[in-house]
C-alpha positions in Angstrom: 4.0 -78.8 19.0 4.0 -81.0 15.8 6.8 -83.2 15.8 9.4 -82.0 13.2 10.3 -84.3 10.4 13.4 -84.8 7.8 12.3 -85.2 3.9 13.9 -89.0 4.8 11.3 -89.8 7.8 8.4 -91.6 7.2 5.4 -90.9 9.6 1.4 -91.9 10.3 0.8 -89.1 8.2 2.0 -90.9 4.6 0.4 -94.1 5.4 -2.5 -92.2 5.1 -1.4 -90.7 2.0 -0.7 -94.3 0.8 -4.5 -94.8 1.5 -5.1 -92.0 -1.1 -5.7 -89.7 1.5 -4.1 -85.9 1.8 -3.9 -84.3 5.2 -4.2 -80.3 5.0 -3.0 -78.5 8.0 -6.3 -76.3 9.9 -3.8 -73.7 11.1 -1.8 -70.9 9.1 0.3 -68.1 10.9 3.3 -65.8 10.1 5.1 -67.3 12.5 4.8 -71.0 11.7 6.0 -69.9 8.3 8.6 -67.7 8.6 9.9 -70.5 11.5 10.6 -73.0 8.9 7.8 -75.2 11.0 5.3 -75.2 7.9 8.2 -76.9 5.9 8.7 -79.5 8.3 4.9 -80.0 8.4 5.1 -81.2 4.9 8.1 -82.9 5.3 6.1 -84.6 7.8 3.4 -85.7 5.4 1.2 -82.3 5.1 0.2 -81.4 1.7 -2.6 -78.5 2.2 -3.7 -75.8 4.3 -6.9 -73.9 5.4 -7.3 -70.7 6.4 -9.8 -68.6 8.2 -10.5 -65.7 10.2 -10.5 -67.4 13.9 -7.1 -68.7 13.1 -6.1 -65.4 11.8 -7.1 -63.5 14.7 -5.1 -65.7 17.2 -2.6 -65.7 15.3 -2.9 -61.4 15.2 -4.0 -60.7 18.7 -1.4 -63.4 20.3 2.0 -62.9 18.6 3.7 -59.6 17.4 4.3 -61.5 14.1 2.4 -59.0 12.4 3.5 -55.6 13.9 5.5 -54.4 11.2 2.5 -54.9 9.0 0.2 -53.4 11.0 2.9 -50.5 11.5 3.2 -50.1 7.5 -0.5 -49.4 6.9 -1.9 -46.4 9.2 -4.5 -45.3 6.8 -6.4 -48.4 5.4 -9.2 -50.0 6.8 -8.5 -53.1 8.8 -11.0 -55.3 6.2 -7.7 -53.9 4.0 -5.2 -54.1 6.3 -6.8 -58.2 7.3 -6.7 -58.7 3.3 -3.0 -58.0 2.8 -2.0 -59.9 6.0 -3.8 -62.8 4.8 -3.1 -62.9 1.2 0.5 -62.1 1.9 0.4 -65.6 4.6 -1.2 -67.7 1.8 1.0 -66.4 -0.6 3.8 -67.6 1.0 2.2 -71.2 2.2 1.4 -71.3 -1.4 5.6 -71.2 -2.2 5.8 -73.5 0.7 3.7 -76.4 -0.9 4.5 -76.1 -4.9 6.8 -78.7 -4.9 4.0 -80.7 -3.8 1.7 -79.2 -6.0 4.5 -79.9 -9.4 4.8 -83.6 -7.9 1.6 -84.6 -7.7 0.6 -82.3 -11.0 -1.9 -80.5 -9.4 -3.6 -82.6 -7.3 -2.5 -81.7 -3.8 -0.3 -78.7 -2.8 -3.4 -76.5 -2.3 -3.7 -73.4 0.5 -7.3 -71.9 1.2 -8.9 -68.4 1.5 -12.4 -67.6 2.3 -14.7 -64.6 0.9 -16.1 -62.5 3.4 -19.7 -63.8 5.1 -21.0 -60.8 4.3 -21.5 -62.5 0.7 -22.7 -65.8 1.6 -25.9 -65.3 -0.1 -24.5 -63.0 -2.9 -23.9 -65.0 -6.1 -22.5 -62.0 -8.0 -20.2 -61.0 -4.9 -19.2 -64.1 -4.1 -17.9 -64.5 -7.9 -16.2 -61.0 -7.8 -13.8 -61.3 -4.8 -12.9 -64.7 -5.7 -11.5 -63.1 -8.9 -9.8 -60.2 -6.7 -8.2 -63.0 -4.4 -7.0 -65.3 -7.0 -5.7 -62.4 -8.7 -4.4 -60.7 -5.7 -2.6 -64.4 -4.2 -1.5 -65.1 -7.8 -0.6 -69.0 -7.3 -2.3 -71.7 -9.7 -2.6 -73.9 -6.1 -4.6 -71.6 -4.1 -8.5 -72.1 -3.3 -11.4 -69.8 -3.0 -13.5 -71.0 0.2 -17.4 -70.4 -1.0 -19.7 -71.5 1.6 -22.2 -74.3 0.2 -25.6 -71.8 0.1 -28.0 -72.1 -2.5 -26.4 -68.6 -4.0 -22.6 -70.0 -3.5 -23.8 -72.9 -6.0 -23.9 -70.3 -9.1 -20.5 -69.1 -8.1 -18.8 -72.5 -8.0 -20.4 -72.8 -11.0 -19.2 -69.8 -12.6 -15.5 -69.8 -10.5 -14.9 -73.6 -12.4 -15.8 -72.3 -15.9 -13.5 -69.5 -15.2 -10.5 -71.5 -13.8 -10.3 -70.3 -10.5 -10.3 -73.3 -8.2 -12.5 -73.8 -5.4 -13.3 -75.1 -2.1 -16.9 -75.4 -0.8 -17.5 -74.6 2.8 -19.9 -75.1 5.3 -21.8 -78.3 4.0 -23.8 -80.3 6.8 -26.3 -82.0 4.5 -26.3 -84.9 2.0 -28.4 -82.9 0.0 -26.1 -79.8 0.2 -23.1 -82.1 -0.9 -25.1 -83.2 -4.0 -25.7 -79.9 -5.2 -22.1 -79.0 -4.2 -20.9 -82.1 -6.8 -23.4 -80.8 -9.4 -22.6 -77.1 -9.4 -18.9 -78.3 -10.0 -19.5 -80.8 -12.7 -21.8 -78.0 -14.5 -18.4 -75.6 -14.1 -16.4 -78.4 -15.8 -18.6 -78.7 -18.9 -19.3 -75.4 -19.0 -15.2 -74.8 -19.4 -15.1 -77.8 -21.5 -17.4 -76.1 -24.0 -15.0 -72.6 -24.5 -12.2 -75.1 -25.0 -10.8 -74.5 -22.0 -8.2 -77.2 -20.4 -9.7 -79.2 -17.6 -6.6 -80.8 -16.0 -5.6 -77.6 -14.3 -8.8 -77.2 -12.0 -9.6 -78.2 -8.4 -11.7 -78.6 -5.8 -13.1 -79.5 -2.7 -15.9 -80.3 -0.9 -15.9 -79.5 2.8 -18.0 -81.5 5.1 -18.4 -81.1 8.5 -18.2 -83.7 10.7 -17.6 -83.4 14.2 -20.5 -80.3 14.9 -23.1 -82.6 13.9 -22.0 -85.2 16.4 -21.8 -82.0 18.9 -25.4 -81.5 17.9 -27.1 -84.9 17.6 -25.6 -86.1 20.8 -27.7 -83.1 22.5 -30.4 -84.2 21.7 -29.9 -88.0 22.7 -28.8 -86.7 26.3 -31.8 -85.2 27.0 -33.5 -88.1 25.5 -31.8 -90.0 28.1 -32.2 -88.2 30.5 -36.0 -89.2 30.5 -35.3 -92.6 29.3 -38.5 -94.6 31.2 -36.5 -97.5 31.0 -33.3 -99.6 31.1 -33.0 -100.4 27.3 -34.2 -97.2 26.5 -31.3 -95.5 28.0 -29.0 -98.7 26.7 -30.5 -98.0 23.0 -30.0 -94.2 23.5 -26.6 -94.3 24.7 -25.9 -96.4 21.7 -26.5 -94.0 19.2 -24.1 -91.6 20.5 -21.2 -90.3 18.4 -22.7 -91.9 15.6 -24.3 -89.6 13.0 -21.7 -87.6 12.0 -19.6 -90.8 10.6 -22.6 -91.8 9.4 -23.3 -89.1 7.7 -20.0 -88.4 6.0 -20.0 -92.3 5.2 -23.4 -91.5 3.2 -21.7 -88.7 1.5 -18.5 -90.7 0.7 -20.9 -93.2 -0.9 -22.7 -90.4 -2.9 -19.3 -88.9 -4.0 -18.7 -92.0 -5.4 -21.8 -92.6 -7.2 -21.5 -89.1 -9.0 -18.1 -89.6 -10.1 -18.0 -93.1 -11.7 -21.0 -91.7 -13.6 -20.8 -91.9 -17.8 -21.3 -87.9 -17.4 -18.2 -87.4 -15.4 -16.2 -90.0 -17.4 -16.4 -88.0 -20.1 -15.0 -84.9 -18.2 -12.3 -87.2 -16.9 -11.8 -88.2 -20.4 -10.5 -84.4 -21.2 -8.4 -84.4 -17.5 -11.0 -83.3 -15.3 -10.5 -84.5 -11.4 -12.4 -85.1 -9.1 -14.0 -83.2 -6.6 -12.8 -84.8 -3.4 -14.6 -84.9 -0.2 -13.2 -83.3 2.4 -13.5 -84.2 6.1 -13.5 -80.8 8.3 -14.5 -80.1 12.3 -12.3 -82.9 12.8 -11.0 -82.4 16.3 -12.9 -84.6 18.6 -15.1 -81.9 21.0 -16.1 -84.4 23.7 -13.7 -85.7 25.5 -15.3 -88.9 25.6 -14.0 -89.8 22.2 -10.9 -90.4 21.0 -9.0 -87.5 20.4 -8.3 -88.6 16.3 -11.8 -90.6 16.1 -12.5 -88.4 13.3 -9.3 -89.6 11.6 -9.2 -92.9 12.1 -13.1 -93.7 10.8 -12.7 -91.3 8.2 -9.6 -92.7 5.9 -10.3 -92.8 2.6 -9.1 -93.0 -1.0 -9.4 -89.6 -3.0 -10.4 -87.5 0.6 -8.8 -85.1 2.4 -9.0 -84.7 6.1 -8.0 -81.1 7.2 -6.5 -81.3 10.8 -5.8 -78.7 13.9 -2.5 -78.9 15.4 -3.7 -81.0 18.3 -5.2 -84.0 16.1 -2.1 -83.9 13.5 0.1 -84.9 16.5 -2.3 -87.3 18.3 -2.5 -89.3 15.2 1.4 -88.6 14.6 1.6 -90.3 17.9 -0.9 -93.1 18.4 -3.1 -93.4 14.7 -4.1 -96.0 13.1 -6.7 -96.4 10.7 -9.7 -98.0 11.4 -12.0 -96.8 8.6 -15.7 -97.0 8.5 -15.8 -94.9 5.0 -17.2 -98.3 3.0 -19.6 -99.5 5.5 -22.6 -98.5 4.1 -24.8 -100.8 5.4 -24.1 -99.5 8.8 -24.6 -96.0 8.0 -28.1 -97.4 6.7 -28.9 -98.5 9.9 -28.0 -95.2 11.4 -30.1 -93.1 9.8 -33.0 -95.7 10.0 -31.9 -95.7 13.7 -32.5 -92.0 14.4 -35.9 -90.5 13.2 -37.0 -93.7 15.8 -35.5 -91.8 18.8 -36.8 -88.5 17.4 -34.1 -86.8 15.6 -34.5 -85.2 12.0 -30.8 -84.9 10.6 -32.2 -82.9 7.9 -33.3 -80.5 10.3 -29.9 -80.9 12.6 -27.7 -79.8 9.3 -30.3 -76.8 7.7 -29.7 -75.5 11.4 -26.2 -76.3 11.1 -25.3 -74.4 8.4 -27.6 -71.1 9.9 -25.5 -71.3 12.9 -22.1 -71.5 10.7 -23.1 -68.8 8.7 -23.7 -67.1 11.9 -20.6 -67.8 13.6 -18.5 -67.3 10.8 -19.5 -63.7 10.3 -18.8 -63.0 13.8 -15.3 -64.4 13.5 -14.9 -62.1 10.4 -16.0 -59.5 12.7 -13.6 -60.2 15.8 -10.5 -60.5 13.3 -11.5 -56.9 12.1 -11.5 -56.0 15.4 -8.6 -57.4 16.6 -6.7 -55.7 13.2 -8.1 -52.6 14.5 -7.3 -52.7 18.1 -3.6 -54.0 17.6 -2.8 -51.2 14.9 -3.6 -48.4 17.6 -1.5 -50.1 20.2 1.2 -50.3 17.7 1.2 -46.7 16.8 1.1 -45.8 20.3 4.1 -47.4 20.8 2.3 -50.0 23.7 2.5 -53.4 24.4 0.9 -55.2 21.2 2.8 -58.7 21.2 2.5 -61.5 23.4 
């Protein structure tokens, strides 16, 4: 349970914020809402919120929160039904956060909705529910989650020039991240040229962290286990839990780079803001780690770090930051370090991404599903919370 929090307490959460880092909440339920716990989350230093269908569905399947809801809609599909439930949650975490939103003019306060998979590599479909959501939600701080595919790029394009704020999902790769920063930038002066205001807009980029840790450190444990020698295995070990900071360090760096450019400047010039990194995947998976590893190595100026219940209060508890985000150098050596021991990151993140797209289609699937099952349990008058 996150520790609640009066508007007067001060917790780990705003020395982060001090840093220039926001914290968004990975976690958004009816119940969490309605409780009053979401407003003592931002009390407690939150300032965002993601959404998306896993979340959704546990939230669904393993509350009655939702009954009436389900009750109220007999004759929609549950892709409709799942809409409504979810626009009518962000809608309402939306109200939650605009105070943060008005007191930081824009740049925080944000809650995040994802198009369906089924449009991951639909440019034109990807644009046209983004307009239905942001029309549907109607708050200027909600985002559109587009997953970073070379067809989402055209629609972050097009979603920027239109005003419709976005956050791009699903990026593994340094390359991905670049192309991410440029499809936003191209929005920016493409709005810039109708004369439309700049200041209003938003986004994110959101990079994954700990699956490629999950994934690189597979491949060094079957490296060691046929290590033909002591230092071998000692060099191995080594490189374990490494890449993903790395990686993220890199794409800090590169972040950096694009946005202290003479072509942004001139964007910023007319109020146009960054497009921050965002740190996602950040609950440690092996339990060799520290449980807020990803937090601590990760703080950063102009970042966000989107958190699961579990790693808010570990940090909330025991956090302190011990950043690696301006060490360079070492994240150099890393990725010299690795193609020696036989590991292609660039490969490691294209497969990445194949197996999000993957697994996030089948999430989609299981929340429409769940919708499904629990609406004919409610109408038959069965057990349908838990």
């Amino acid at each position: 349970m996150v520790q609640q929090a009066t508007t007067t307490t001060r917790t780990r959460l705003h020395d982060l914020q001090d840093l220039g880092q926001s914290v968004w909440y990975d976690n958004i339920s009816r119940g969490v809402l309605q409780s009053g716990r979401f407003r003592d989350l931002v009390a407690a230093g939150i300032s965002g919120v993601t959404s998306n269908p896993t979340i959704f569905e546990k939230a669904i399947t393993g509350t009655s929160d939702y009954d009436a809801a389900l009750r109220a809609a007999p004759d929609r599909t549950p892709a409709e039904i799942f809409e409504v439930i979810a626009t009518d949650d962000v809608r309402a975490a939306a109200d939650d956060l605009r105070a943060v939103y008005d007191r930081t003019d824009g740049r925080d306060g944000y809650v995040s909705i994802e198009v369906s998979p089924g449009l991951a590599h639909d440019t034109e479909g990807s644009v046209a529910e983004a307009r239905r959501l942001w029309q549907t939600v109607d708050r200027p701080n909600l985002m559109v989650k587009v997953p970073g595919t070379p067809e989402g790029m055209p629609a972050v394009t097009q979603l920027i020039a239109e005003g419709i704020n976005v956050n791009i999902t699903l990026i593994f790769a340094l390359s991905a991240h670049e192309q991410v920063m440029e499809a936003y930038l191209a929005g920016l002066e493409r709005r810039a040229a109708s004369g439309a205001p700049l200041s209003s807009m938003a986004s994110v980029a959101s990079f994954f962290v700990s699956r490629v840790d999950t994934a690189v450190d597979r491949k060094l444990d079957a490296a060691m286990s046929a290590a033909p020698d002591e230092a071998s295995l000692r060099r191995l070990s080594s490189l374990r839990g490494m890449a993903a900071t790395a990686n993220a360090v890199q794409a800090y760096a590169l972040f950096r780079e694009v946005f202290s450019s003479d072509r942004f400047q001139k964007l910023a010039a007319r109020g146009a803001r960054v497009q921050r990194p965002l740190w996602a995947s950040t609950g440690a998976k092996d339990p060799a780690y520290s449980d807020i590893y990803y937090v601590e190595s990760l703080a950063g100026a102009d970042t966000v770090n989107t958190m699961p219940p579990a790693t808010i209060d570990a940090f909330m508890d025991h956090g302190r930051i011990a950043s690696r985000l301006a060490d360079r150098d070492w994240a150099n050596g890393m990725f010299a370090a690795l193609p020696t021991v036989g590991i292609d990151l660039n490969r490691v993140t294209a497969d990445l991404l194949d197996e999000g797209l993957v697994a996030f289609s089948k999430s989609f699937d299981a929340v429409l599903d769940a919708v499904a099952k629990k609406r004919s349990a409610v109408h038959a008058g069965g057990p349908v919370g838990q």
